[in-house]
N, C-alpha and C positions, 0 to 999 in steps of 0.2 A: 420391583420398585414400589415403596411405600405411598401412599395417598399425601403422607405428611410428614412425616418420623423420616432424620436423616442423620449421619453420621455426626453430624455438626450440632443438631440441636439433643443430642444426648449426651455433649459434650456441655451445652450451656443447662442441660439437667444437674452434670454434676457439680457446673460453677455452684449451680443457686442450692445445691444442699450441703454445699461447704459453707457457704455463705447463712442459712439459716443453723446449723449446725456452730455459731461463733468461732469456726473458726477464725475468721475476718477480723483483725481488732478497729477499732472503733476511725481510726488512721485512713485505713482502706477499707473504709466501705463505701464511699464516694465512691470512688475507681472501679470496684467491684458492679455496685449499681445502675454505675457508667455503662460498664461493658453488657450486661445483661443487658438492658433495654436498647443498645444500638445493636441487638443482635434479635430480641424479642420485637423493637419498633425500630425498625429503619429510621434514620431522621431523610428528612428531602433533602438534604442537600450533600448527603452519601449516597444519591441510590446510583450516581456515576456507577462508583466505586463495587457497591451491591451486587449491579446489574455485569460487571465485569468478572464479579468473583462468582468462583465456584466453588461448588462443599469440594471440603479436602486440601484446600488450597488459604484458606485462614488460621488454620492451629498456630503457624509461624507470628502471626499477628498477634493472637491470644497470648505469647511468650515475650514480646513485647509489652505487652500490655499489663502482665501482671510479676514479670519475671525479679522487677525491683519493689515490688509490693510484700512487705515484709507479714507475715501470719501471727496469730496469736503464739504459733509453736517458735520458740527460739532458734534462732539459723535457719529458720525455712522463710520460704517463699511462699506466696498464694501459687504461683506457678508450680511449686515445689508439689504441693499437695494436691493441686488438679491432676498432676502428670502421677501420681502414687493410687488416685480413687481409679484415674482411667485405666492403667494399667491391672488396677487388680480385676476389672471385666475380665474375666480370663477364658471365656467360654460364652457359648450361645445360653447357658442356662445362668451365668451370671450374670448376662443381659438382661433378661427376662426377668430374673428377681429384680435389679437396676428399675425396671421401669415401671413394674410394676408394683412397687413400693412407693415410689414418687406420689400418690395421693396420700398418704400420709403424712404427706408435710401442708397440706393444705389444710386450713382450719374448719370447724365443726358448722355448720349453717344453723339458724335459730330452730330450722324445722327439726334438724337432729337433736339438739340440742333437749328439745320438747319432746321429742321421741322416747328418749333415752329414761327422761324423767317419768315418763307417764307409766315407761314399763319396768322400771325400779331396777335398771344396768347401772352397775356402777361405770360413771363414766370412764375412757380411757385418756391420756392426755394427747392431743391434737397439734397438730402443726402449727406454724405462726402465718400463713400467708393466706390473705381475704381472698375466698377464692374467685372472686370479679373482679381483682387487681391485673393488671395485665397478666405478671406472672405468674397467678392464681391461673388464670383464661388458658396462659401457655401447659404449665403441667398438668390441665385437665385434659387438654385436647389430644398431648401428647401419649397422654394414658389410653385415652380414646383409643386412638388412632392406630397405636400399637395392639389394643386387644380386637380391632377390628381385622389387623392383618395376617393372610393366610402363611401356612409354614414356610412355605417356601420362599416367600417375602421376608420373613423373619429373619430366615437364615443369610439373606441378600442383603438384610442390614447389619447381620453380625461378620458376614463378608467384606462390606463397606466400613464401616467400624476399623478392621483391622485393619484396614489398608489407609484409613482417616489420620490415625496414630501414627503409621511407623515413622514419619517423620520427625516424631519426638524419644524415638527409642533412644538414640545418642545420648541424651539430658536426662533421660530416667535410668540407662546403666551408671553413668557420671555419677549420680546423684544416688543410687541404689544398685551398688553392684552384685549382689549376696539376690536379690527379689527376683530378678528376670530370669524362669527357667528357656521361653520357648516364645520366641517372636508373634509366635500365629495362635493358639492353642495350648491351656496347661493340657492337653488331653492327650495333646503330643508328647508332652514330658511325661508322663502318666506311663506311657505306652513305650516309652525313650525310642520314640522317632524322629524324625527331623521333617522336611519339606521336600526334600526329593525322596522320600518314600514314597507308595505308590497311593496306598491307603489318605493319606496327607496332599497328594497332589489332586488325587478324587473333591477331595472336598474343597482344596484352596487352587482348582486348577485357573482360572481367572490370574489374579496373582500369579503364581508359576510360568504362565504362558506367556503373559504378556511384560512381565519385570518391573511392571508400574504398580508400585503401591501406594501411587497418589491421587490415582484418579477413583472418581468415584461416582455414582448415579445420582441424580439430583431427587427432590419430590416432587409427584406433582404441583403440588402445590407452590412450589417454589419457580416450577417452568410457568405457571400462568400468570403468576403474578409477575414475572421476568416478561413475559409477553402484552402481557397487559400494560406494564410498564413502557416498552416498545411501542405497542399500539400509541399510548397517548403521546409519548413524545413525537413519534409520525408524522400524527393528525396534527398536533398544536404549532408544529417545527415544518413540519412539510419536505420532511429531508427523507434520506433511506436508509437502512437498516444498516449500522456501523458492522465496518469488518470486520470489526473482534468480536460484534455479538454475533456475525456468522459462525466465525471460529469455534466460540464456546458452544452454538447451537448443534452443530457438528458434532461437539466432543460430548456433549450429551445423548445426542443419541447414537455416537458410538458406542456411549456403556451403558445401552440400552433404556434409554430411556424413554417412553414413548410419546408423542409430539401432539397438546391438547390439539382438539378443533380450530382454537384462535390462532394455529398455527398459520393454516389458509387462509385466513384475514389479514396476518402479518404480509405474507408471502403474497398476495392480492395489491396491499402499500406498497410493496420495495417495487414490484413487478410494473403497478402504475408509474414511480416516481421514475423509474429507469425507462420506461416509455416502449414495455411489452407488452402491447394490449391486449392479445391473443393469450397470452400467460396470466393478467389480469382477470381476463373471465372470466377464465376456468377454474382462478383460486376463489372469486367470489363469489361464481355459482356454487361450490364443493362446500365454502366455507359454510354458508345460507341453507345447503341443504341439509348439512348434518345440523344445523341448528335446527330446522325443522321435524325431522326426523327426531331430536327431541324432544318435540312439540315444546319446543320455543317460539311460538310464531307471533310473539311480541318484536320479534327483528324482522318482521316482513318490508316491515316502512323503510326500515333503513336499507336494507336491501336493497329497494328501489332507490332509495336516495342515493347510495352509491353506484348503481348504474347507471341513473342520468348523469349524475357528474363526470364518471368514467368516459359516457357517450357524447357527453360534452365537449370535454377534452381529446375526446377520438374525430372527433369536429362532424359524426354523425347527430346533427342537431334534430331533425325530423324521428331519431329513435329516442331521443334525451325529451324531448319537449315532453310524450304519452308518460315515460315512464314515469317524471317527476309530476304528475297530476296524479295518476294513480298512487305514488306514493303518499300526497295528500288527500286524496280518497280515505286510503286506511288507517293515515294519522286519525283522520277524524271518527272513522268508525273505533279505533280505539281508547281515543281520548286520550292520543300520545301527543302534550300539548306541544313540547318540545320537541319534538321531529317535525311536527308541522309546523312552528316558526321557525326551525334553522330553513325548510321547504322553500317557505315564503320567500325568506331573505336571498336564497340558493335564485330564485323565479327573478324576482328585483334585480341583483345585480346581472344575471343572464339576458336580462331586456337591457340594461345599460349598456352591454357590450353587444348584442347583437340583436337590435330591435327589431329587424326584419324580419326575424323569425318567430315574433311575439302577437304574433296575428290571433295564430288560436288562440294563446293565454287571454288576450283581450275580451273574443267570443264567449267563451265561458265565465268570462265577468268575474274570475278571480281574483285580479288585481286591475285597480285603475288606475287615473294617472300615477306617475311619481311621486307628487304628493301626496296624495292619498295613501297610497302603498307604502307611505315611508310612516307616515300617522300610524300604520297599521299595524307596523311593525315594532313602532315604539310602545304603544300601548300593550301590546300582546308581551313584549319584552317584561314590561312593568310587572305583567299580571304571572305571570311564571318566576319573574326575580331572575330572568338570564339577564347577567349587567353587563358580560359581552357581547351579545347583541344588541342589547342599548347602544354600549359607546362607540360600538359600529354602525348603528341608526343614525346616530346624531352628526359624526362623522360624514355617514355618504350628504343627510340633508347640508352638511355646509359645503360639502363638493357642489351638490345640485346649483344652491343655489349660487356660489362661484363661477360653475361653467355657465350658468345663464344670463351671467352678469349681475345679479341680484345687491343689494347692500354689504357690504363691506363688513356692518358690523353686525348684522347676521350670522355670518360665518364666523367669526370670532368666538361668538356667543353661544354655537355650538360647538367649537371646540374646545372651549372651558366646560361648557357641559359636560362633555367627555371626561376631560381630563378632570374632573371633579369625579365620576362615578368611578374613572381609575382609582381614584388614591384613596375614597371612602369604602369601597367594595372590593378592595384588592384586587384589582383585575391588571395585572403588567404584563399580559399579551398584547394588552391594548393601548400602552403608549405609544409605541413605533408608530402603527396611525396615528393618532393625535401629533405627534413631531411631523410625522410627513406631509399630513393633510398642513400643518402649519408652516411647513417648508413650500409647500405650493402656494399658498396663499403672500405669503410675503413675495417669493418669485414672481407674483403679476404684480404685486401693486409697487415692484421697481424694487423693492427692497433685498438686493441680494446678497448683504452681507451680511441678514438677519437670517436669511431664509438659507444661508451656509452653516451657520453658527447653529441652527437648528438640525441640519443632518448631522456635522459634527456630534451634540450632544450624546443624540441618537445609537450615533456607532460607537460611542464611547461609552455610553453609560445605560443602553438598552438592547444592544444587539444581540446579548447572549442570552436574550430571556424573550428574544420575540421572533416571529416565522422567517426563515429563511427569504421570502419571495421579500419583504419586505428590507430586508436587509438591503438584496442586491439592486431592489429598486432604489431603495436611498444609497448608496454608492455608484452606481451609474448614473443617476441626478446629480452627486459631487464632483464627477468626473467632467459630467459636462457644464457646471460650474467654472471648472478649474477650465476647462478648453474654452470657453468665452470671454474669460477671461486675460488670456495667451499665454495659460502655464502647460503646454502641449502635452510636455514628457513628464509632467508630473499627473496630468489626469492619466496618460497610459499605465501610469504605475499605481494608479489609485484601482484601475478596471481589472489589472493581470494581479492586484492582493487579494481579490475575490479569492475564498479558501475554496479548496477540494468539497468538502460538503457541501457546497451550494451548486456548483458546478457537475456533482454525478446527477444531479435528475435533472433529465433530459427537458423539462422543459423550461428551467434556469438556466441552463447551458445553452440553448437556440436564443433566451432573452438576451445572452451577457453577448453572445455571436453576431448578433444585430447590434448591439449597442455598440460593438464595438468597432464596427464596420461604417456602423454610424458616422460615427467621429471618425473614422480612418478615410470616408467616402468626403464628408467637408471638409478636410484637411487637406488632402488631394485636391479637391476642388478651388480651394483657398490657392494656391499653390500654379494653378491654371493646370493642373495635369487632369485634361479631361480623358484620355482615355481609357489611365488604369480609373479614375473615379467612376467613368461609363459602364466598365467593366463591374466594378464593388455594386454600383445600384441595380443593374442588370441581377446581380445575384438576390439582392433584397427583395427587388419587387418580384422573382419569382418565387419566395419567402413568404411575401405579403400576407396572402391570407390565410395565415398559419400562426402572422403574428399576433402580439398583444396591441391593443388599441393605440396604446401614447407612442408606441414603436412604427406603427404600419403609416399614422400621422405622419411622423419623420420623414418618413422613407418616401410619401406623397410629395412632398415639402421639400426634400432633398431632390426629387427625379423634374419636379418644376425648376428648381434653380439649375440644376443642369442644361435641361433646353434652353435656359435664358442665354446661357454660357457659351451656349452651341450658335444662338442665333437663329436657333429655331423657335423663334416667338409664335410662332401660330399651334404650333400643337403644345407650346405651354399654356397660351391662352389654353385650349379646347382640357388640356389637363385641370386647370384651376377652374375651370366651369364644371368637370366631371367632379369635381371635390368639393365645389361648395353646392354642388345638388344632394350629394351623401351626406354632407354636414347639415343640410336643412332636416333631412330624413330621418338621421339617427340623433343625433347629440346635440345639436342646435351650441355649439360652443361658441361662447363669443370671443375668443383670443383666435381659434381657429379663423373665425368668420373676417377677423381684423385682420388680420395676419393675408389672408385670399384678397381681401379688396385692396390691401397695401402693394401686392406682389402685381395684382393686376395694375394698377396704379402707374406702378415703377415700368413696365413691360407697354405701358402704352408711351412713357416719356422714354424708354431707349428707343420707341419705332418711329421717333420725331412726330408722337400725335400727341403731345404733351398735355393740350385743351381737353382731349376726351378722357384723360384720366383725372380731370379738377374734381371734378364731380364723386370719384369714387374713393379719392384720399381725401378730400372732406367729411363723406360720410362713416371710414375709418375710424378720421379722431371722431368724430361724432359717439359712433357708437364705444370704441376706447373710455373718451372720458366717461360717457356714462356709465360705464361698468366699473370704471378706475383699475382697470388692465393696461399699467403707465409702459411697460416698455414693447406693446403692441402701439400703443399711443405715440412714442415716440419715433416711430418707425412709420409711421403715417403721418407725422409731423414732416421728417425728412425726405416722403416720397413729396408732400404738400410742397415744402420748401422745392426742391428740385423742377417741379411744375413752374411754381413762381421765377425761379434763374432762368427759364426756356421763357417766359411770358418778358422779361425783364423788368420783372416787377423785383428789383435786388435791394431793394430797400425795406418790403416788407419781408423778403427771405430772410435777410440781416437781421431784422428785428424779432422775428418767430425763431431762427435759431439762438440767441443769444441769451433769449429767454429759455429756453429748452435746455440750453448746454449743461448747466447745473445738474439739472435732474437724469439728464442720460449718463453723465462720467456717473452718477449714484449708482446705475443701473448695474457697473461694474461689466460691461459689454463691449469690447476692444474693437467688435463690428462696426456697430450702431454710435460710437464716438470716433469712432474714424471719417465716417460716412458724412456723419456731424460738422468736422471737422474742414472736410474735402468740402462740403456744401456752402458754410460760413466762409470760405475762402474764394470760391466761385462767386459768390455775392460782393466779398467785398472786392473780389476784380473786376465787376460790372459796373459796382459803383464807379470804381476807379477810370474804367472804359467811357460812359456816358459823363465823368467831370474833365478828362481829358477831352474828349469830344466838343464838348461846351468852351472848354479853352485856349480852340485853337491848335492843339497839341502841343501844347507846352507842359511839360511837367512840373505842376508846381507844387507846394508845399501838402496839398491836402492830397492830392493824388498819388504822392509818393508816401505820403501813412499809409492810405489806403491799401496801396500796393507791399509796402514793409508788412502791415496788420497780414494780408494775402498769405505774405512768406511766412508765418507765424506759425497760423494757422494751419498750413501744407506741411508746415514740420512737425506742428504735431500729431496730425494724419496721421504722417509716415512713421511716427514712433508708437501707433495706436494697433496701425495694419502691419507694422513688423510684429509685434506680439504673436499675433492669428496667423504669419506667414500668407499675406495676401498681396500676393505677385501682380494681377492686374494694375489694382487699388495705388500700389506703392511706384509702379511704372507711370500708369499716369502723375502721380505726383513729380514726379523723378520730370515729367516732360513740361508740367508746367511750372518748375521751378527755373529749366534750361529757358523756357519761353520767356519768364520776368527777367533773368540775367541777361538775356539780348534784348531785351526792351529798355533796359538800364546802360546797355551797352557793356557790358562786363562780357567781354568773349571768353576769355582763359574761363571763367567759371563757368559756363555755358557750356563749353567743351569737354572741365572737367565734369558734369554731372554728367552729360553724354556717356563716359567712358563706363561711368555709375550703373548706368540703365541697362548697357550692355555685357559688364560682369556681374550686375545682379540677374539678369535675365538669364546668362550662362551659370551660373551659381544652382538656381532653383531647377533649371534643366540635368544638371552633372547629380546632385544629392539624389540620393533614396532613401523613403520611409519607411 
């Protein structure tokens, strides 16, 4: 196998000396041009196509490509007379002339030029191609390359050669039937042997043996850049190494071709993404060391950098923390500025997710707080010109300051930042962030038909060009969209379009498995089926800490509203106190910390202590509105109000919900406008309760609005909590709808909703999900 020189590009040798030779007329030499340079320069948006093909396997396409391209010669083809130069190679020594003639078609350089004159040679006439033109570059190196390769490589590419062709033999007898003595060798014809001679099978026993004269050995050069190729969409995509580039990686070094160094770095990615750690190790240790052994030890950094992340994800954090310091150790000893800010940033977000373990980073005074560290990183981004780590700097600071409740239009204004250094620096790895971080942001501040319309765009119009992880994190955020919404079985179909590429590495597949479990576990829940839901959480929370942060939240949050379910309020409390001690510790989030005082809240007004929870859903919205996280806000509104109905204060409940209604139907939340709903209707039957009281019990005109308003409102409840499939929610409706029709004295109706309550309760018991 050649360093460079392959079957394929001794074939775009002879396009381009047709081509400078005028054959071409003036018609086709665009086309011609064409084809040289996507064969000389890949364009990006072939290297698909590229990376799938192998030599031996595109002649077919070259006959496409030029087969209706008409030549200076009358009745021929450009194709006509590529297939007439390649066939007349008719031997390993007409190879050898072939290629090493090709420098003379490149033109004279000024220093020859000078030479020539100073020592009074008559000049000779010279090629036409500048030889620092691509093409100039390519027939230099190929000249190279071949005079550098030993005989028996030589012979290996006039073996691959012949085997690159025969699938054009068909169209060259068609076309020249009198020229073709001897498929393999004029030396056969020579000798008038054939291929099953013995002498003939000596030298073409490859062919012979195998019947394949399509396949063919690649060049190095072609396998690294193929690898190389691999590697970067890997790292940027985060996906594994597609089947078919198994296939071909196979079928290359079936026909010998040997498998560079970056082979074990590839084999290292697929190995990590399939979640083989033990097979990981071993390819990054092998891969590291032959790098070192070539005293490359400018990869030592990264070495380390890929072990801490590996150790990371191996959830061995006490071996990740040493190795990624030492990797910053020798960034700086070698003034590798860029492995030590991707370092940094690697350090940051590992203290976002697991602060606990950021003790030593702190001691060492590498990074300080958050702010600072995020200062740190922008700055150092600046000074190196990495603007993907900018627009990911700018990014986390509008998370930061989001999760701590911070200004509104701060975070804005860092995602325009972004999204500015995206469009001006071509960076479109980095939109997907910029939409999702904009998807979160609208999702607290109630806006969820903005913050839909924004994952929307996303999967429409940037999923193919940015990392897998992000992908499935904005489709399982759409999903759960859609399921708070009460479009049940359309979020299920939104989770199970997740493609196969996302789903083989093992640790998007454990993502998409909780998320899915997720929503299968509230839905159950919703449903009152607690035991298979007891069952599904039981599964998660032995999951837990394995999970990702915004998932193991969930699953917190989910296993609290079960006990509530259960009627085991005391070890829900003791759970939502174990949760908002971690949430002080690590993340300080303030939707989290809304969201714990709200549940607490609620959990003191189902234990009939309704007073002691006043205090803790005031200070809810409290801290809500000031972060303007409206639909934690409004859900501490509703635990407020629910307080208020227990205190009989039904007039100010009245008045705090009906102000609020608006803004929670915005929220687009089937829950929390149910809840809404059931609450304003409870209010206005208190009213209704304390002006009959005052009346005498006489029903009079204002008591019975009151009480019609009540009916209203309970129906559309129960048209809020059908959506979500919320069986309690809908039963209790269903009892105080029977209760105002015998207050009104309407029995038949009274009865008929009874019978209601009773086939919808057998209903949700007989279905399965």
């Amino acid at each position: 196998m050649g360093r460079f020189v392959t079957p394929s590009k001794v074939v775009i040798l002879i396009l381009a000396r047709l081509y400078l030779k005028n054959s071409v007329p003036f018609s086709g030499t665009t086309k011609v041009l064409d084809v040289l340079m996507s064969k000389i320069l890949p364009d990006a948006s072939d290297r698909d196509d590229s990376v799938q093909q192998q030599d031996g396997e595109d002649i077919l396409d070259l006959e496409k490509a030029l087969a209706r391209e008409q030549s200076a010669i009358p009745g021929r083809s450009i194709w006509d007379l590529l297939l007439k130069d390649m066939w007349t190679i008719d031997c390993v020594d007409a190879l050898d002339d072939f290629i090493t003639q090709t420098p003379l078609l490149l033109g004279k350089t000024r220093e020859d030029l000078l030479r020539e004159r100073d020592e009074g040679v008559v000049p000779e006439p010279a090629g036409k191609v500048v030889r620092t033109s691509p093409l100039g570059t390519f027939i230099r190196r190929c000249s190279l390359e071949y005079v550098r390769l030993q005989f028996q490589d030589s012979v290996a590419l006039w073996t691959d050669f012949v085997a690159y062709r025969m699938p054009s033999k068909a169209a060259f007898t068609r076309r020249n039937p009198h020229a073709l003595h001897n498929a393999f060798d004029v030396n056969l014809a020579d000798l008038d042997i054939d291929i099953s001679h013995p002498l003939a099978s000596l030298m073409y026993r490859s062919l012979v043996d195998d019947g394949d004269t399509t396949q063919t050995s690649a060049s190095t050069y072609d396998v690294e850049k193929l690898m190389e190729f691999q590697v970067s969409e890997m790292q940027g995509y985060g996906g594994r190494l597609p089947e078919m580039m198994k296939t071909t990686m196979k079928r290359m070094a079936a026909a010998g071709t040997s498998a560079p160094k970056l082979a074990h770095y590839l084999a290292f990615l697929d190995s990590w993404r399939a979640g083989d750690f033990t097979s990981a190790f071993d390819n990054l240790h092998r891969y590291f060391d032959y790098t070192i052994q070539a005293r490359d030890r400018t990869f030592y950094q990264y070495a380390l950098l890929n072990l801490a992340i590996l150790q990371a994800d191996f959830g061995c954090y006490d071996e990740a923390i040493p190795a990624m310091q030492e990797a910053i150790s020798t960034a700086r000893e070698n003034r590798d500025t860029v492995c030590l800010n991707y370092c940094m940033s690697w350090l940051y977000h590992f203290g976002r997710a697991f602060p606990s373990q950021m003790q030593a980073i702190r001691d060492t005074g590498i990074l300080a707080n958050e702010s600072e560290g995020l200062n740190f990183l922008k700055s150092r981004a600046k000074e190196a010109e990495m603007w993907t780590l900018l627009s990911t700097s700018h990014l986390s600071e509008a998370k930061l300051s989001l999760q701590h409740g911070e200004s509104i239009a701060v975070c804005f204004e860092n995602i325009v930042k972004a999204a500015h250094i995206n469009i001006i620096k071509a960076v479109p790895n980095s939109t997907g962030p910029a939409l999702l971080m904009k998807t979160a942001l609208f999702s607290r501040i109630g806006q969820t038909r903005l913050a839909q319309s924004s994952g929307e765009r996303f999967l429409l119009c940037h999923s193919h060009e940015a990392p897998l992880e992000d992908t499935l994190k904005c489709t399982t955020r759409q999903a759960g969209f859609l399921a708070q919404m009460g479009r049940l079985y359309e979020s299920e179909r939104v989770l199970a379009s997740i493609p196969s590429k996302v789903t083989n590495v093992l640790k998007y597949r454990t993502y998409h498995t909780v998320s899915t479990l997720i929503l299968r576990a509230r839905r159950l829940l919703h449903r009152d089926n607690l035991t298979a839901a007891s069952h599904i959480v039981g599964q998660l929370v032995s999951q837990q800490p394995h999970s990702e942060v915004d998932t193991s939240t969930q699953v917190s949050l989910l296993e609290i509203d079960l006990l509530i379910r259960q009627r085991e309020f005391l070890r829900a409390l003791e759970k939502i106190e174990i949760l908002a001690d971690k949430v002080l510790v690590e993340n300080n989030d303030v939707l989290l910390m809304a969201k714990l005082l709200t549940m607490k809240a609620q959990l003191y007004a189902k234990s009939d202590k309704a007073h002691q929870g006043f205090s803790l859903a005031m200070r809810a919205v409290h801290m809500s509105y000031r972060s303007r996280v409206l639909p934690a806000m409004w859900d501490a509104v509703l635990a407020l109000s629910h307080i208020l109905n227990a205190s009989y204060e039904f007039a100010a409940a009245r008045d705090l919900l009906t102000a609020a209604l608006p803004h929670v139907l915005e929220c687009l939340d089937c829950d929390i406008a149910g809840r809404c709903y059931m609450l304003l209707a409870d209010a206005y039957m208190g009213l209704a309760g304390l002006q009959n009281a005052t009346s005498n019990g006489k029903q009079n005109t204002e008591v019975k609005l009151l009480m019609s308003n009540a009916t209203d409102m309970l129906e559309k409840a129960a048209e809020q909590l059908r959506w979500i499939e919320e069986l309690e929610g809908q039963l209790e409706i269903l009892a105080k709808l029977s209760a105002i029709s015998s207050w009104r004295g309407d029995t038949g109706l009274a009865a008929e909703i009874g019978d209601k309550y009773m086939s919808l309760k057998n209903s949700y018991a007989s279905e399965q999900i």
